[in-house]
Every structure is written in structure tokens, then in C-alpha cells.
C-alpha positions as CSV (number, residue, x, y, z in Angstrom):
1,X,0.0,0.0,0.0
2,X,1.0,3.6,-0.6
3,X,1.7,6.1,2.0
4,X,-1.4,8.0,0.6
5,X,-3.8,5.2,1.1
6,X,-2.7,4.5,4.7
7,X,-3.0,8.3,5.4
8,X,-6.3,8.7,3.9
9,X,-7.4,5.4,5.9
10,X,-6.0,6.6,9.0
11,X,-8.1,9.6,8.2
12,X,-11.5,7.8,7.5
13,X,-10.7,5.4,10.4
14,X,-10.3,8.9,12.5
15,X,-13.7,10.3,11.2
16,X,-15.5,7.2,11.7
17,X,-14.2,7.3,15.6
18,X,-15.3,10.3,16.3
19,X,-19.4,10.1,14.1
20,X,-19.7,6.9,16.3
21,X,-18.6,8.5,19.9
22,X,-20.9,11.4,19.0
23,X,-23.3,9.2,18.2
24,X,-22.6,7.3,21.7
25,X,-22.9,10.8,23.6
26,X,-26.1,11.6,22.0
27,X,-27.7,8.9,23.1
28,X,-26.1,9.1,26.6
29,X,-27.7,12.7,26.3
30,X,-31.0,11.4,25.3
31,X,-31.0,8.5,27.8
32,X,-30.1,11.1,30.7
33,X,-32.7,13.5,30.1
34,X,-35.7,10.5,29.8
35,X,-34.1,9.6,33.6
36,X,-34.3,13.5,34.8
37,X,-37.8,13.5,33.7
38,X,-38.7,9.8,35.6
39,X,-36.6,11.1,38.6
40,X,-38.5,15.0,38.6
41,X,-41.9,12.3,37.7
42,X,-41.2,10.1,41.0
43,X,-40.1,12.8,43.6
44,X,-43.6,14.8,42.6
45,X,-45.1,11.5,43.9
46,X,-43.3,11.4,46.3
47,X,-43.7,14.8,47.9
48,X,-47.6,13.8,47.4
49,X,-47.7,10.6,49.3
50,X,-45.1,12.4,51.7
51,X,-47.8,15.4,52.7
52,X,-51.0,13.4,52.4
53,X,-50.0,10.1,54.2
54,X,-47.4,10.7,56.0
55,X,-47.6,13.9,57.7
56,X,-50.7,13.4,59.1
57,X,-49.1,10.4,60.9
58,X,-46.5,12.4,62.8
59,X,-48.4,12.7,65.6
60,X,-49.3,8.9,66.5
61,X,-45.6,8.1,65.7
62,X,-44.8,10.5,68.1
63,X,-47.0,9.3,70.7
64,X,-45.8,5.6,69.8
65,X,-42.5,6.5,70.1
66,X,-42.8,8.3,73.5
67,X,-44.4,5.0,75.0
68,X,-41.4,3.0,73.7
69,X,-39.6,5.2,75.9
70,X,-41.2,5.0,79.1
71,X,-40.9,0.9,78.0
72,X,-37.4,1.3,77.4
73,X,-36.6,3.4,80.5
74,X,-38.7,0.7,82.5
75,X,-36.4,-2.2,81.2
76,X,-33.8,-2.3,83.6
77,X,-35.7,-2.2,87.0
78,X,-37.3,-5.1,85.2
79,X,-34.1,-7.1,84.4
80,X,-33.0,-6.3,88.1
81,X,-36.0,-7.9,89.6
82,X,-35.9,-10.8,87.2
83,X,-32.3,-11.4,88.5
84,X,-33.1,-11.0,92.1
85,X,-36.0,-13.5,90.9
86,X,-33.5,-15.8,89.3
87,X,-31.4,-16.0,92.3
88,X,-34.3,-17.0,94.9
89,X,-35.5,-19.8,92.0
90,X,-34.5,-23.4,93.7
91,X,-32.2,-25.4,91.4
């Protein structure tokens, strides 16, 4: 082969690279801005369920949660007693 035809190969071969990467990065593009509009989709939904589901449950979690600590807080005057329990217990 000639010098020529390897340059103008090396050329085409060059071109070629480059249309199929910025082929590549288009679709990337593309394929990013379908997921940006899903993600904007789901956290609309989300803020929905958020304010009329969840919100409105705050205050029972809250009173839950205060009740697990009085249970909590009670817990090792119980395991005390068991223990003193334990130790009385004939083997």
C-alpha cells in the first residue's frame, strides 16, 4: 500500500471514531434527560404521598415512640428484679 492510502485510511478510520462516539454521547444525552424526567416524575409522587400520608401520621408516631420510651426506661428495673428473681428460684 502507498503512503497516501494509509493516510487517507487513517483519516477515514479517524472520522469514523469520532461520528460513532458522538453518536454514543447523544444517546447518553438522550438516555439522561428520559431519567431526569422519571426522577422529577417520582419525587412529585413522592412529595404527594409524603404530605398526604405521611404527615398526618406524625403525631401517632410520636406518641408511639414516647411510650417506647417510658418501655425502654422501665427495662432495667425489670431485668434487676428478674435477676433477684433468678437467684431466689430453687435449682
Amino acid at each position: 500500500m502507498s503512503e497516501t492510502t494509509l493516510i487517507i485510511l487513517s483519516v477515514v478510520l479517524a472520522v469514523i471514531v469520532v461520528v460513532v462516539l458522538a453518536a454514543a454521547l447523544i444517546k447518553v444525552r438522550s438516555d439522561l434527560e428520559a431519567t431526569s424526567k422519571g426522577l422529577a416524575t417520582l419525587a412529585g409522587a413522592l412529595a404527594g404521598v409524603e404530605s398526604e400520608h405521611l404527615r398526618p401520621l406524625e403525631r401517632a408516631v410520636k406518641a408511639i415512640n414516647a411510650q417506647f420510651d417510658v418501655i425502654v426506661g422501665a427495662l432495667p428495673g425489670i431485668a434487676s428484679k428478674a435477676a433477684i428473681v433468678a437467684e431466689r428460684r430453687p435449682q
